[in-house]
C-alpha positions as CSV (number, residue, x, y, z in Angstrom):
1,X,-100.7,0.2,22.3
2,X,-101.1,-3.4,21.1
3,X,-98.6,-5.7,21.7
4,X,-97.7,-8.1,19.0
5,X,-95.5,-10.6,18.1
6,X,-93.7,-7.9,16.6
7,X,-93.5,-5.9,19.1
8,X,-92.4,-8.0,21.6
9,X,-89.3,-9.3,18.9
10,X,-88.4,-5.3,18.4
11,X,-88.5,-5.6,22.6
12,X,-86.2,-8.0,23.1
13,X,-83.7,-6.8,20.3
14,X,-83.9,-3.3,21.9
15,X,-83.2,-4.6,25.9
16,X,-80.4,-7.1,24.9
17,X,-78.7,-5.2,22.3
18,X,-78.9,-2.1,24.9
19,X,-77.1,-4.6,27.7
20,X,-74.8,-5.4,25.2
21,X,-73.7,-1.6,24.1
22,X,-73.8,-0.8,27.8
23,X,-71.1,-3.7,28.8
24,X,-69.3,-3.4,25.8
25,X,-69.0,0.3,27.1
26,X,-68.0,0.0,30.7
27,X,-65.7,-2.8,29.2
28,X,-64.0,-0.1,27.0
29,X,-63.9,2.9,29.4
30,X,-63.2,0.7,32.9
31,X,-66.1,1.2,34.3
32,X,-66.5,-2.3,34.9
33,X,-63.0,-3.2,36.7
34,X,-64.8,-4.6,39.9
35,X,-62.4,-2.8,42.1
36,X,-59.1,-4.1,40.6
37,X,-57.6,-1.4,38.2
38,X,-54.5,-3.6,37.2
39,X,-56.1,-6.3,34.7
40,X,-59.1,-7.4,32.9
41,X,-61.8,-8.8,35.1
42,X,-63.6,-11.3,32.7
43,X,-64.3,-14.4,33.6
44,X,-63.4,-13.5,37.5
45,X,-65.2,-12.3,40.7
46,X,-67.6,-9.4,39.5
47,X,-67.8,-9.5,35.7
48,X,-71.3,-10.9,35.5
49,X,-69.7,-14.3,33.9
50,X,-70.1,-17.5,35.7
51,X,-68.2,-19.4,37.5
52,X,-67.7,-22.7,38.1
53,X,-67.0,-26.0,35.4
54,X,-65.4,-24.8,32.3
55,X,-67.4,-27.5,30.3
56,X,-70.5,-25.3,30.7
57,X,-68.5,-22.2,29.0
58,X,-70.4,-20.1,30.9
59,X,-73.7,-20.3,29.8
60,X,-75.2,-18.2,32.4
61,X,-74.5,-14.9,32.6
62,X,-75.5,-11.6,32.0
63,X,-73.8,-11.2,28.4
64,X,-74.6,-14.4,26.7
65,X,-78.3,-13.8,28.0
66,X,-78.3,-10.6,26.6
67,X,-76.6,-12.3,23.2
68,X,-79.5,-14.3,23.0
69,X,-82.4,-11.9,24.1
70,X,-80.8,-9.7,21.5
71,X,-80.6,-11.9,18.6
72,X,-83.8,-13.6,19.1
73,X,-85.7,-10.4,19.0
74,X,-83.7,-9.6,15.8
75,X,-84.3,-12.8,14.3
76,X,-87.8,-12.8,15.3
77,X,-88.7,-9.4,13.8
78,X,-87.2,-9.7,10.8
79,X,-89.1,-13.0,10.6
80,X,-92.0,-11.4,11.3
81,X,-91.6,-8.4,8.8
82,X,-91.0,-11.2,6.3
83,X,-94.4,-12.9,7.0
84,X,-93.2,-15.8,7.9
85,X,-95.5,-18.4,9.6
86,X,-95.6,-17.8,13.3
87,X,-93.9,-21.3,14.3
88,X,-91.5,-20.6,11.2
89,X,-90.7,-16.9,13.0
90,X,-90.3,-18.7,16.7
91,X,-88.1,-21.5,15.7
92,X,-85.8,-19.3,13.5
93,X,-85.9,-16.7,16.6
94,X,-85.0,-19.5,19.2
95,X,-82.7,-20.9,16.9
96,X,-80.9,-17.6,16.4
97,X,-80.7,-16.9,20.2
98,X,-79.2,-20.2,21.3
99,X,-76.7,-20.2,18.4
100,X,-75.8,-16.7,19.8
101,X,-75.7,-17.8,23.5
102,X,-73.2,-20.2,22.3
103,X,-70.9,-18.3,20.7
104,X,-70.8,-15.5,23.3
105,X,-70.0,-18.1,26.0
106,X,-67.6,-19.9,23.7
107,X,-65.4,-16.9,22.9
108,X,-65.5,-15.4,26.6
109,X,-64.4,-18.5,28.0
110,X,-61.6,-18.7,25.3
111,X,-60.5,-15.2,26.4
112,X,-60.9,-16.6,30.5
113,X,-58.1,-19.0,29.1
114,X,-55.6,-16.0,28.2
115,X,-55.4,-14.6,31.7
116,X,-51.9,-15.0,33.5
117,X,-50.9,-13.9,36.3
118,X,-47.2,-13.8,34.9
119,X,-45.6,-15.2,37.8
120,X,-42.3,-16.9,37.2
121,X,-42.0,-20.7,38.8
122,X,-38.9,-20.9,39.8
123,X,-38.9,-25.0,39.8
124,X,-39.0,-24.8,35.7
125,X,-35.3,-23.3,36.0
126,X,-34.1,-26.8,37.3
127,X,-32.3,-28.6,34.4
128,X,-31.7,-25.6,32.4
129,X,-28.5,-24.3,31.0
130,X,-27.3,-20.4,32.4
131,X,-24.8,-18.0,32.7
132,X,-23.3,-16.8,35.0
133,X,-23.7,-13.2,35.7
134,X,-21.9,-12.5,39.0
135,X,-18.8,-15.3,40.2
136,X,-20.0,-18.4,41.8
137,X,-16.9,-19.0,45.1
138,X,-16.0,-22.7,44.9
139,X,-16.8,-25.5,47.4
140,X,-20.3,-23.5,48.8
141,X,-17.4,-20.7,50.2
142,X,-20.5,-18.3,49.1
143,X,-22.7,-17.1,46.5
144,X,-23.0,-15.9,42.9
145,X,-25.7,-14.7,40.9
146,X,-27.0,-16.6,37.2
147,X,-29.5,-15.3,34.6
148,X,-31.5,-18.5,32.6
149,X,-34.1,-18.0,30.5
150,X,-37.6,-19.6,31.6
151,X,-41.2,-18.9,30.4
152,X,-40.2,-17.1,27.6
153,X,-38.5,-14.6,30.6
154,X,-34.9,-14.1,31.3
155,X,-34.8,-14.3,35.1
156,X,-31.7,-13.7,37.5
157,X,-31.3,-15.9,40.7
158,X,-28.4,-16.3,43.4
159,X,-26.3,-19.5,42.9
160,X,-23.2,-21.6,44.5
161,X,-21.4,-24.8,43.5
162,X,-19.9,-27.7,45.4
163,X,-17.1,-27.7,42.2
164,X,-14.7,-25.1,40.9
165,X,-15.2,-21.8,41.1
166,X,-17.8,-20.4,38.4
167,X,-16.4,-17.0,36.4
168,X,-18.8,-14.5,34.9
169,X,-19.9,-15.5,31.6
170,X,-19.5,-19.6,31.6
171,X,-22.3,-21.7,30.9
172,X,-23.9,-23.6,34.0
173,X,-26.8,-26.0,33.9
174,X,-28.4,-25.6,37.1
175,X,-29.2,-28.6,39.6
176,X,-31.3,-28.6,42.3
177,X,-33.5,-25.9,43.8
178,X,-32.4,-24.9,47.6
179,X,-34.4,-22.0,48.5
180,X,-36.8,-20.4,46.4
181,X,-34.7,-18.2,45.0
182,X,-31.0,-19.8,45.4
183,X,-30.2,-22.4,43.0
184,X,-27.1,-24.9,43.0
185,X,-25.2,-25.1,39.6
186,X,-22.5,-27.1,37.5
187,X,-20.2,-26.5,35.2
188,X,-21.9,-27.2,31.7
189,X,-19.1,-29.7,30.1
């Protein structure tokens, strides 16, 4: 078999475009979860993406190699088939490739961006106006319970007051944080 410029564009199409169908189908199917079964591993510990400085979008890894592989040996055979010149073919390849490489590493670490782990901070309730769910004693005699809405969550937390007592259903702005999940709270005038 003689190997020509041809053949080696059809190669690199064929081996990047294969990485990509085989990712794209672990991706699909879970066979690429990297041991954790409860979200998406992309852009974390075992996908094959890099790590490190977001500037660099992830440049190296095994996907936005195989982007580039791919569409370089697409690019190239097709330049080829068209008799183009040779450095015509080669820069139209290359260029084809690194656009690719870009855009793969581009849109993966736009979808790195979307992971969450959905944890509630319960600091952003400070401020925030409630209500209250279970009677607030008066004077810290003992605790209640409020619900106020934070991160696009309603989230219920236990509550006293150094005023009046609190009954079930008035508005409260909450105060100050004393525990993680016990909040001091006021009467909302």
């Amino acid at each position: 078999m003689s190997w020509t410029m041809e053949t080696v564009y059809l190669g690199c199409a064929v081996a990047g475009g294969s990485v990509l169908v085989l990712q794209t189908a672990l991706l699909l199917f879970g066979g690429d979860d990297g041991g954790h079964a409860d979200h998406a591993d992309i852009g974390h510990t075992d996908s094959g993406e890099a790590h490190g400085h977001d500037a660099t979008f992830g440049l190296l890894s095994v996907r936005t190699g195989a982007a580039f592989l791919a569409f370089f040996g697409l690019a190239g055979w097709g330049g080829s088939r068209a008799g183009w010149t040779t450095s015509a073919t080669i820069g139209t390849a290359l260029l084809a490739g690194t656009v690719m490489l870009f855009a793969v590493a581009y849109l993966f670490s736009l979808q790195r961006k979307l992971y969450s782990q959905g944890n509630v901070d319960p600091r952003n309730a400070v401020g925030r106006p409630a209500r209250v769910y279970l009677r607030i004693p008066a004077a810290n005699s003992g605790k209640g319970k409020v619900t106020v809405s934070i991160q696009g969550r309603t989230v219920e937390f236990i509550a006293c007051t150094t005023g009046a007592e609190l009954a079930t259903g008035s508005e409260v702005r909450i105060v100050r944080q004393i525990t993680p999940d016990t909040f001091e709270v006021e009467p909302l005038s």
